[in-house]
C-alpha positions as CSV (number, residue, x, y, z in Angstrom):
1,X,-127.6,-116.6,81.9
2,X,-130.6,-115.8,79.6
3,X,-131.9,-118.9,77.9
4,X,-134.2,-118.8,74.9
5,X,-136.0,-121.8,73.5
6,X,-136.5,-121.8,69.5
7,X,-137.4,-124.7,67.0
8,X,-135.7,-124.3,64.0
9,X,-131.9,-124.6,62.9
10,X,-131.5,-121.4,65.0
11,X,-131.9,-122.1,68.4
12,X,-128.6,-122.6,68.9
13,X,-127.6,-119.5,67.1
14,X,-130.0,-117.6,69.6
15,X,-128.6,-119.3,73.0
16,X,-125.1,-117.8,71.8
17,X,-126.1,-114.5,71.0
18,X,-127.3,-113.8,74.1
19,X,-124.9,-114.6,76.2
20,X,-122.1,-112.6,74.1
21,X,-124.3,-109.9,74.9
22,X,-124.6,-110.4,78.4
23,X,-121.1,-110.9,78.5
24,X,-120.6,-107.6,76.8
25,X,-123.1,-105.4,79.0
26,X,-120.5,-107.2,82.0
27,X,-117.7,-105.6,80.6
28,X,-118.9,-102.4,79.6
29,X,-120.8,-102.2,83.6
30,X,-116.8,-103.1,85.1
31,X,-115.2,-100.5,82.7
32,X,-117.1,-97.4,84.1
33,X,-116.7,-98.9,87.6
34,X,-113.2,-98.4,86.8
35,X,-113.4,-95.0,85.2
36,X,-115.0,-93.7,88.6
37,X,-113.3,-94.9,90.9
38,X,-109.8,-93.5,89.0
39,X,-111.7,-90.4,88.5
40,X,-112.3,-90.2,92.7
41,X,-109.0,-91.3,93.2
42,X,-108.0,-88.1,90.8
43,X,-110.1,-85.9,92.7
44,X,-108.7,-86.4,96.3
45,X,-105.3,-86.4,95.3
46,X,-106.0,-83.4,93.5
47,X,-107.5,-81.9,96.6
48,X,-104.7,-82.8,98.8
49,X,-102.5,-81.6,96.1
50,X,-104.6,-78.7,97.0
51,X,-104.6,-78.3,100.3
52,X,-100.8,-78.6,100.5
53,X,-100.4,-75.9,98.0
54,X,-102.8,-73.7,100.0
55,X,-100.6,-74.1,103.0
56,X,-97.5,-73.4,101.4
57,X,-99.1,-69.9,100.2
58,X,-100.4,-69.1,103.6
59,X,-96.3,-70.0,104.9
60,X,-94.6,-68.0,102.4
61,X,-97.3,-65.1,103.2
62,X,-96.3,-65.6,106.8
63,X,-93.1,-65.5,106.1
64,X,-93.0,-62.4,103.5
65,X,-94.8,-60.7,106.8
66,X,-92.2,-61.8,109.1
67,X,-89.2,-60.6,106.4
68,X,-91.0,-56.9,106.1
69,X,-91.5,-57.0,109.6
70,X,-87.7,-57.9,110.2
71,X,-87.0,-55.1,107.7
72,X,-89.1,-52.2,109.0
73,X,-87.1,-53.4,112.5
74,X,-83.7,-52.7,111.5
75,X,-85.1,-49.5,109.5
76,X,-86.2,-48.4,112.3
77,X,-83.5,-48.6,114.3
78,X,-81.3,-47.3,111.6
79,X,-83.4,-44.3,111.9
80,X,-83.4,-44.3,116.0
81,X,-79.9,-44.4,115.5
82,X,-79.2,-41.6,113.2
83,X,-81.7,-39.9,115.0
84,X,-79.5,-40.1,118.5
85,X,-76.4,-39.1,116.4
86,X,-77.7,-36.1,115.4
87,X,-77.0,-32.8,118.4
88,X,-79.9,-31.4,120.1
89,X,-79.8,-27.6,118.2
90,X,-80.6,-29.5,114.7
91,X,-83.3,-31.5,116.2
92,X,-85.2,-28.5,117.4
93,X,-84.9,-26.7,114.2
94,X,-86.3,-29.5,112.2
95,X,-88.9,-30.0,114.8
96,X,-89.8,-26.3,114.2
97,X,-89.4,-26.4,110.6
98,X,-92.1,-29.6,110.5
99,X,-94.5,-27.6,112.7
100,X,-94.6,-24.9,110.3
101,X,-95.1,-27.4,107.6
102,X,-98.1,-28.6,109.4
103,X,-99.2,-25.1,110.4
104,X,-98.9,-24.2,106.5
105,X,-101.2,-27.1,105.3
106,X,-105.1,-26.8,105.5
107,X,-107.0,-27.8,108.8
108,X,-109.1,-30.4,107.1
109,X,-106.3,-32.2,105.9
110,X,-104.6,-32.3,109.2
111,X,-108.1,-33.4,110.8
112,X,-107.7,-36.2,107.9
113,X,-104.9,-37.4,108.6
114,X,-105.6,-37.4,112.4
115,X,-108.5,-39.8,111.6
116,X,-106.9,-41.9,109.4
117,X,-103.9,-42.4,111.8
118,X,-106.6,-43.6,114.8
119,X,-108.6,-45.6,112.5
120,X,-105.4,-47.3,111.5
121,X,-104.3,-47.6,115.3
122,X,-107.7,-49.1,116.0
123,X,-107.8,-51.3,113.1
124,X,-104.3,-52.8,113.4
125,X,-102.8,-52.4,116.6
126,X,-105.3,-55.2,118.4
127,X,-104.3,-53.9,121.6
128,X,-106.7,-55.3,125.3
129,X,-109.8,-53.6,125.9
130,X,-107.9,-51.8,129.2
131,X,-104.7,-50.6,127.5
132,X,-106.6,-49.3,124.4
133,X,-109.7,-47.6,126.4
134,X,-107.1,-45.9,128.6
135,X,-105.8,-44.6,125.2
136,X,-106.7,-40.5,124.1
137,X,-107.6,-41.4,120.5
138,X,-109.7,-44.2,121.8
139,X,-112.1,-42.0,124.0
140,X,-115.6,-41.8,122.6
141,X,-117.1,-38.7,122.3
142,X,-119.0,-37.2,125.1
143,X,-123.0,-37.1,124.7
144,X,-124.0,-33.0,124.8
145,X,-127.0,-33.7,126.3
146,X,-126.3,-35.8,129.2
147,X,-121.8,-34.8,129.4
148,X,-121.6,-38.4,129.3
149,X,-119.5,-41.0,127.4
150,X,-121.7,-42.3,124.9
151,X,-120.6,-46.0,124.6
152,X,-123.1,-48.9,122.7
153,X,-122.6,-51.7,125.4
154,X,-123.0,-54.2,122.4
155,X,-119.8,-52.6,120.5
156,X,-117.8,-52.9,124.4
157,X,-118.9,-56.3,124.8
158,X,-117.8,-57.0,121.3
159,X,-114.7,-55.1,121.8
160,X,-113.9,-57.0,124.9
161,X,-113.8,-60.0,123.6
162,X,-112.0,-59.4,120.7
163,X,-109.3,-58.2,122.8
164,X,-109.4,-61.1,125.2
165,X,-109.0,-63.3,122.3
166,X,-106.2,-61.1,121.0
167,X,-104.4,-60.7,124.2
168,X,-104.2,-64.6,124.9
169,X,-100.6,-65.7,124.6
170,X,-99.7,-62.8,122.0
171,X,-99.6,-59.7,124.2
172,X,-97.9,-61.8,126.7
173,X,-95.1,-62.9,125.2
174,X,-94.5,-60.8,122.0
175,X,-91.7,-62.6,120.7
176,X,-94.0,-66.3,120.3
177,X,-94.1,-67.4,117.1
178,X,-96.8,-69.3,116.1
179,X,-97.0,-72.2,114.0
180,X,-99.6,-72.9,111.5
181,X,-102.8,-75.9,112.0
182,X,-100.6,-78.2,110.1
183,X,-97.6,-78.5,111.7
184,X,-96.3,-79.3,115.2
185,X,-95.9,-77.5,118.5
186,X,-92.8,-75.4,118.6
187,X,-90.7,-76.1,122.1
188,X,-91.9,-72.3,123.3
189,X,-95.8,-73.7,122.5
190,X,-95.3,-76.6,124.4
191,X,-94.1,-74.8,127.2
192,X,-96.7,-72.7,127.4
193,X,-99.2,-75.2,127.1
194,X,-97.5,-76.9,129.9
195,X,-97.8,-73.7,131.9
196,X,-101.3,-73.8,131.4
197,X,-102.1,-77.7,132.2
198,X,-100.0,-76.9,135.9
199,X,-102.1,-73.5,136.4
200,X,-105.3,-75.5,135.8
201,X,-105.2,-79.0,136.8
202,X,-101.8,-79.1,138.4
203,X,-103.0,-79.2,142.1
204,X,-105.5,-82.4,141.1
205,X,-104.0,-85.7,142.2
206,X,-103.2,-87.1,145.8
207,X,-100.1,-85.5,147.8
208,X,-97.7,-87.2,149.6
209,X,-97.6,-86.6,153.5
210,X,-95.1,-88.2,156.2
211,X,-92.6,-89.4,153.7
212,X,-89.3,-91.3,154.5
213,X,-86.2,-89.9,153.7
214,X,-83.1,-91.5,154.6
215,X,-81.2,-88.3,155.6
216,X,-83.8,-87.3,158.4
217,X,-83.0,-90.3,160.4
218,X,-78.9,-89.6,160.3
219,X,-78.9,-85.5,160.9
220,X,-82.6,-85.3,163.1
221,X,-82.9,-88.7,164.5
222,X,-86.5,-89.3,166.6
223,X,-86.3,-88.4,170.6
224,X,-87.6,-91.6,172.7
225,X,-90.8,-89.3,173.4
226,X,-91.8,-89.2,169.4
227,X,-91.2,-92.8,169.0
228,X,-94.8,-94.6,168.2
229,X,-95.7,-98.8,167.4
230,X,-96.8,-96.8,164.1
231,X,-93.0,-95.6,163.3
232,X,-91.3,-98.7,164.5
233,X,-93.4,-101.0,162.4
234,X,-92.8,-98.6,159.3
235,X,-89.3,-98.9,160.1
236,X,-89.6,-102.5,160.1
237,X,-88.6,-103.2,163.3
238,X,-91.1,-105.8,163.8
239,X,-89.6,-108.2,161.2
240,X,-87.7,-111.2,162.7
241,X,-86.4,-114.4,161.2
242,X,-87.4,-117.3,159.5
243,X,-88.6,-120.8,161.8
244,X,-85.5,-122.6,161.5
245,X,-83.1,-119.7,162.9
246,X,-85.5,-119.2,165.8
247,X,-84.1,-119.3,169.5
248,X,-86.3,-120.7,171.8
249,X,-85.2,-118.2,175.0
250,X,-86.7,-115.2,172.4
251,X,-90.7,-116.6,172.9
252,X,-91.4,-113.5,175.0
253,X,-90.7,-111.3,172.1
254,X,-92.7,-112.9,169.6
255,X,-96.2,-111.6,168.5
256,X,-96.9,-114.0,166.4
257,X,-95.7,-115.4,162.8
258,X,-96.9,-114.6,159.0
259,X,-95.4,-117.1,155.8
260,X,-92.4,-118.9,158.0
261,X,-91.3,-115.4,159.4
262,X,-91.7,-114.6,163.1
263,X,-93.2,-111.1,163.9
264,X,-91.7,-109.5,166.8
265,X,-94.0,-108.0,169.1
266,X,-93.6,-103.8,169.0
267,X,-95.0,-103.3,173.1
268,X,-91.6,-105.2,174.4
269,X,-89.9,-103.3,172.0
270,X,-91.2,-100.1,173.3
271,X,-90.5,-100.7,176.7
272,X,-87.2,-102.2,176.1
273,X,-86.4,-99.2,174.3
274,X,-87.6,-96.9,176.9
275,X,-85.6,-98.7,179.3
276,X,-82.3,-98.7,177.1
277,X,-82.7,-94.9,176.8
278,X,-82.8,-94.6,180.3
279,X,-80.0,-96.0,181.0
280,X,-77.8,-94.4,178.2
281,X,-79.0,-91.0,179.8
282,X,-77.9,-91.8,183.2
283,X,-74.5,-92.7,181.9
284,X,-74.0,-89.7,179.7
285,X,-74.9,-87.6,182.5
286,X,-72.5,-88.9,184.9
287,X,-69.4,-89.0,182.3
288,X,-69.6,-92.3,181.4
289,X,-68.0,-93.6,178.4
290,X,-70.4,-94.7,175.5
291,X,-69.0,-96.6,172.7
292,X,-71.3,-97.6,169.3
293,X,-70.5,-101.0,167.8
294,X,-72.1,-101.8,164.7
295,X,-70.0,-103.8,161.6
296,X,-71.5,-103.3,158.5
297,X,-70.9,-103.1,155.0
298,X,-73.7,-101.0,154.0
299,X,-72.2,-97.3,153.8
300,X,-75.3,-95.8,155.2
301,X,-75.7,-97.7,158.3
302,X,-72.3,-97.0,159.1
303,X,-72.6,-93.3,158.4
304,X,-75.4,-93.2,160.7
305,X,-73.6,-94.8,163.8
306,X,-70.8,-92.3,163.1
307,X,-73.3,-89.7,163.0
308,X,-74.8,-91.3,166.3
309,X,-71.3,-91.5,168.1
310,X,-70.5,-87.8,167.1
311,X,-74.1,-86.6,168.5
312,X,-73.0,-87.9,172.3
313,X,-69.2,-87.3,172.5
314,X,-69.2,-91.2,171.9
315,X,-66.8,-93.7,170.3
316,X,-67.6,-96.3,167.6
317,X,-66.2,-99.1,165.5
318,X,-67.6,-99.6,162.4
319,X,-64.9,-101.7,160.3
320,X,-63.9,-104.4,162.9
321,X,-63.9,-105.9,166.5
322,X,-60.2,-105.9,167.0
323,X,-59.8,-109.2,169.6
324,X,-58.8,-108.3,173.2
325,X,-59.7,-104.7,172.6
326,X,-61.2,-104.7,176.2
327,X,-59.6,-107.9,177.7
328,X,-56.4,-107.1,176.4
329,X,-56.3,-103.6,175.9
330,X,-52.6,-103.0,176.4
331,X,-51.2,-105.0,174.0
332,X,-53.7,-103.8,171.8
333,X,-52.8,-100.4,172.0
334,X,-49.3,-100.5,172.2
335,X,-50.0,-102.0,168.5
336,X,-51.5,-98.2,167.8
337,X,-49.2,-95.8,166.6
338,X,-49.4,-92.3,167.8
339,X,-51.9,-93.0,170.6
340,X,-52.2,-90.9,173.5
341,X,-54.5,-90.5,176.5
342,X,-55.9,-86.8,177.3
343,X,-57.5,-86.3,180.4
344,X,-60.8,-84.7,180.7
345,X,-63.1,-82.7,183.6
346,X,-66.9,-83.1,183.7
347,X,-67.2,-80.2,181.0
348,X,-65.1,-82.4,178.5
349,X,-62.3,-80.2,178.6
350,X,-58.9,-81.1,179.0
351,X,-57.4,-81.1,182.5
352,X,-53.8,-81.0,181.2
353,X,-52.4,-83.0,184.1
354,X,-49.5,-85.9,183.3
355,X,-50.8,-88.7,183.6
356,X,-47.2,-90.4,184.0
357,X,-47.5,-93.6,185.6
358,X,-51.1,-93.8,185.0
359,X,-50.5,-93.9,181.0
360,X,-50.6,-97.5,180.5
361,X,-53.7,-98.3,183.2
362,X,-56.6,-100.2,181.2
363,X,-59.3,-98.0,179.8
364,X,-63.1,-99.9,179.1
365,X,-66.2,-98.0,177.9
366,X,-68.8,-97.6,180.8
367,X,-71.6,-98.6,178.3
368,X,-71.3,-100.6,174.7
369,X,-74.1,-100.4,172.2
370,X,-74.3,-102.8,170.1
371,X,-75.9,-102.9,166.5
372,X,-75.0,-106.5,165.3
373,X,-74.7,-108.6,167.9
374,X,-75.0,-112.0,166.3
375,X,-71.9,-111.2,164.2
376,X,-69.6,-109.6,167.2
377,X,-69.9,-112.4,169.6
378,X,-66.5,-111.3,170.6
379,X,-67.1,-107.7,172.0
380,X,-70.0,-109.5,173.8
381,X,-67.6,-112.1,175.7
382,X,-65.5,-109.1,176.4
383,X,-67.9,-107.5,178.1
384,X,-69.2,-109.6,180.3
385,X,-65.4,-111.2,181.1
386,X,-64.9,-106.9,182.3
387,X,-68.1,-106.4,183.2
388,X,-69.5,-103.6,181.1
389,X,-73.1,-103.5,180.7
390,X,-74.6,-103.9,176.9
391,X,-77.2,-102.6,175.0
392,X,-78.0,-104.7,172.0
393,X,-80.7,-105.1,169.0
394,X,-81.8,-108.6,169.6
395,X,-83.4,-110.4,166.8
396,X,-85.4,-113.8,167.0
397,X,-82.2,-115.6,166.3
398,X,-79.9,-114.0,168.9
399,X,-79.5,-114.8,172.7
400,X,-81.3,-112.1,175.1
401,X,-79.5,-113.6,178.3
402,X,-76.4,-112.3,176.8
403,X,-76.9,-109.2,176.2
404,X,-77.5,-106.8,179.8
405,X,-80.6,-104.6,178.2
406,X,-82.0,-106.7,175.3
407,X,-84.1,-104.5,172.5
408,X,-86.1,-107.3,170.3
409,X,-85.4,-105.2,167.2
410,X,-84.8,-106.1,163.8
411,X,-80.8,-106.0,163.1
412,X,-80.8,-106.8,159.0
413,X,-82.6,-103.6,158.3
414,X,-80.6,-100.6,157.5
415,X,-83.8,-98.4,158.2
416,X,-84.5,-99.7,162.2
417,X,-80.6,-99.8,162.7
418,X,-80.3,-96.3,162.1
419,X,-83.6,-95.8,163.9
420,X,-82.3,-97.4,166.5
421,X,-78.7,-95.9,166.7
422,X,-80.7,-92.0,166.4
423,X,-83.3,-92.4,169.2
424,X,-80.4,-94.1,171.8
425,X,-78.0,-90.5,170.6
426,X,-80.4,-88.7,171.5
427,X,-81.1,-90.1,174.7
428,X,-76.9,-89.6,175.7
429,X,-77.0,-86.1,174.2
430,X,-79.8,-85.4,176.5
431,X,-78.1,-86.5,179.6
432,X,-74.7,-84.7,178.2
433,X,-76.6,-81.2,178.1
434,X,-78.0,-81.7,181.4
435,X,-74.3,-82.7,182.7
436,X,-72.9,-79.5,181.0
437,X,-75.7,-77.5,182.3
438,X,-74.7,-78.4,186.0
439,X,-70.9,-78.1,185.8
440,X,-71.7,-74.5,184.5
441,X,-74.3,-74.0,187.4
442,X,-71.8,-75.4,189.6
443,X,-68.4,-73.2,188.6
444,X,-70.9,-70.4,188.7
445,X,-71.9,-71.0,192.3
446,X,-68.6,-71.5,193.0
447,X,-67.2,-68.2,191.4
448,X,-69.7,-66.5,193.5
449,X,-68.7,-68.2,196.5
450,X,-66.0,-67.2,196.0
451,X,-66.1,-63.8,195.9
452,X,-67.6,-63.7,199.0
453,X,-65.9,-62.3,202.5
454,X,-64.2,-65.8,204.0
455,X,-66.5,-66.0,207.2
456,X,-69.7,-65.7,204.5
457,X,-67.7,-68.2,202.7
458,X,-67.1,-71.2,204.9
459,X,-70.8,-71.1,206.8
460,X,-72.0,-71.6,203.0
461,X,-69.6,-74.5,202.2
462,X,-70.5,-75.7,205.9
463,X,-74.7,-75.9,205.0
464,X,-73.7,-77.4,201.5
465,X,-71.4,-80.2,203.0
């Protein structure tokens, strides 16, 4: 505030006046502020009032273009079509009748309108630089000098890249429609951009290799010869059970322990494995029964025992251990309806003999595999009470000594079950090809044999006893 001193009666007339004038300059110095800043606001909304109105002219130009071209469309083929109606003898004579026309008109004008139509066609048809150079009325004329096409390499380059500009997304796909700056990608731009992103960076990024899938293990299970500590450990093989469920008689199969979990150790499991496939060979190759025990409630892993059975000429349970299946197998059977016994040969074939008497004998599996041994206790009594060697997954809280060839394997994990179930298949379809393999070898020996003279005959039966 302005403050001025004066002795008289009108000092205090002079303190006031100046401050209403202050007060007024304050006023007047907010009031133009005001003014301005309503006269910017003005201004932008009038440019974006603008701008707006601008793009709506440049749509409705578009789409006048778009209508005339729609029309020109359908006149022409309104014309094409008239044009097809019309017979052959009337077309000739109005071809005729034009060439006379043009023969009648001066030679300038027809070299006019020659020009005019490329210069239009060069103008306005935009086509690439190697359709249109390819193109008659686009040859440049030849120098007399040199017999040469005289060509500026400035008005090529230029010409180029127009036409590489032009020929873009345009000459590719001629019925794109493009939208204008302003509005958003159309569903055929964004698929085209997406083209583009795959073609150039769609190889960048890592790539899967060696990936499970589920199915590979139930139709092409592993051979015993593929197997690797690598692929058992991925398969989780090597996880066992907690502390408190641990079985003291299972310490030579325990590598070591990680959070409260024992780890088994994968080199026992390899060489229990190895030894388990063995013996499943050997069995199959003789004609041994092999039965598959594994009850589960997971679909898969029961899939894949059923898948494993199938692969060997096998037998399986999958729903439940019946009681007394072995131990008591008549009564059990006779509980069956519709249950018969069929004799095979060697080749798997039926003999066709009657059995007769022989019906009601007991029938036990050479060989049981078992998937879940903890939880069929039952089947595992039953076989050592008849004396039918197992094969069993045994996990840190099962008992080895019960089972005939113990495999320290993970038995909770549907992914080294069916691991497990595959590589033992393929072991007893090995030994059943080479069993089918020598029955044929054999019948064929003996078909030859046969066809010998009977002195040749007997001295060869005589050297092979």
């Amino acid at each position: 505030m302005m403050v001025v001193r004066l002795t008289g009666p009108y000092g205090a007339f002079a303190r006031l006046s100046s401050r209403s004038v202050y007060g007024s300059y304050r006023r007047l110095y907010s009031v133009t502020a005001q003014q301005e800043s309503i006269e910017q606001q003005l201004t932008q909304k009038e440019l974006r009032e603008k701008a707006i109105a601008d793009a709506l002219a440049r749509e409705e130009e578009e789409y006048a273009k778009t209508k005339a071209l729609r029309e020109l469309n359908t006149q022409t083929v309104d014309l094409i079509t008239s044009l097809n109606k019309v017979p052959s003898t009337l077309i000739n004579s109005r071809l005729l009748k034009l060439q006379q026309d043009l023969d009648n008109l001066p030679k300038d004008k027809v070299k006019q309108l020659d020009e005019e139509l490329e210069e239009f066609m060069i103008s306005h048809m935009k086509l690439p630089y190697g359709e249109v150079y390819t193109r008659p009325w686009a040859q440049t004329p030849k120098d007399s000098s040199s017999g040469s096409i005289s060509s500026n390499k400035d008005e090529v380059i230029s010409q180029k890249l127009v036409s590489t500009t032009s020929s873009s997304y345009s000459t590719q796909f001629p019925n794109l429609k493009p939208t204008p700056d302003y509005r958003a990608y159309s569903e055929q731009e964004l698929f085209l951009r997406q083209l583009a992103h795959s073609r150039q960076s769609g190889n960048l990024g890592s790539k899967l290799s060696n990936v499970y899938r589920p199915k590979d293990e139930v139709r092409n299970p592993s051979k015993i010869q593929d197997v690797t500590i690598a692929s058992l450990m991925a398969a989780g093989c090597h996880l066992g059970h907690s502390k408190a469920m641990w079985r003291p008689s299972t310490q030579p199969y325990i590598y070591g322990e990680y959070d409260g979990i024992h780890l088994i150790d994968l080199n026992e499991t390899m060489a229990a494995l190895k030894r388990a496939c063995n013996v499943t060979k050997g069995i199959s190759k003789k004609g041994g029964i092999i039965l598959f025990v594994g009850t589960s409630k997971n679909a898969f892993q029961n899939r894949a025992l059923e898948e494993a059975a199938n692969r060997c000429k096998g037998y399986y349970v999958t729903k439940r251990w019946i009681p007394g299946m072995i131990t008591n197998y008549t009564e059990v059977t006779k509980q069956i309806k519709g249950s018969t016994k069929i004799e095979i040969d060697m080749a798997n074939k039926p003999t066709g003999r009657n059995l007769g008497e022989e019906e009601n004998q007991l029938v036990k599996p050479d060989l049981v595999i078992i998937l879940n041994p903890v939880e069929n206790r039952n089947c595992i009594n039953e076989c050592i009470l008849s004396r039918v060697p197992t094969i069993g997954l045994c996990d840190t809280d099962m008992e080895p000594s019960l089972l005939t060839y113990p495999v320290p394997c993970n038995d909770d994990s549907v992914r080294s079950v069916s691991l497990m179930a595959g590589i033992l298949s393929n072991s007893a379809e090995e030994g059943l090809i080479e069993r089918l393999e020598e029955v044929s070898a054999y019948d064929q020996a003996k078909i030859r044999v046969g066809s010998l003279p009977k002195g040749q005959s007997r001295s060869i039966r005589a050297s092979a006893n």
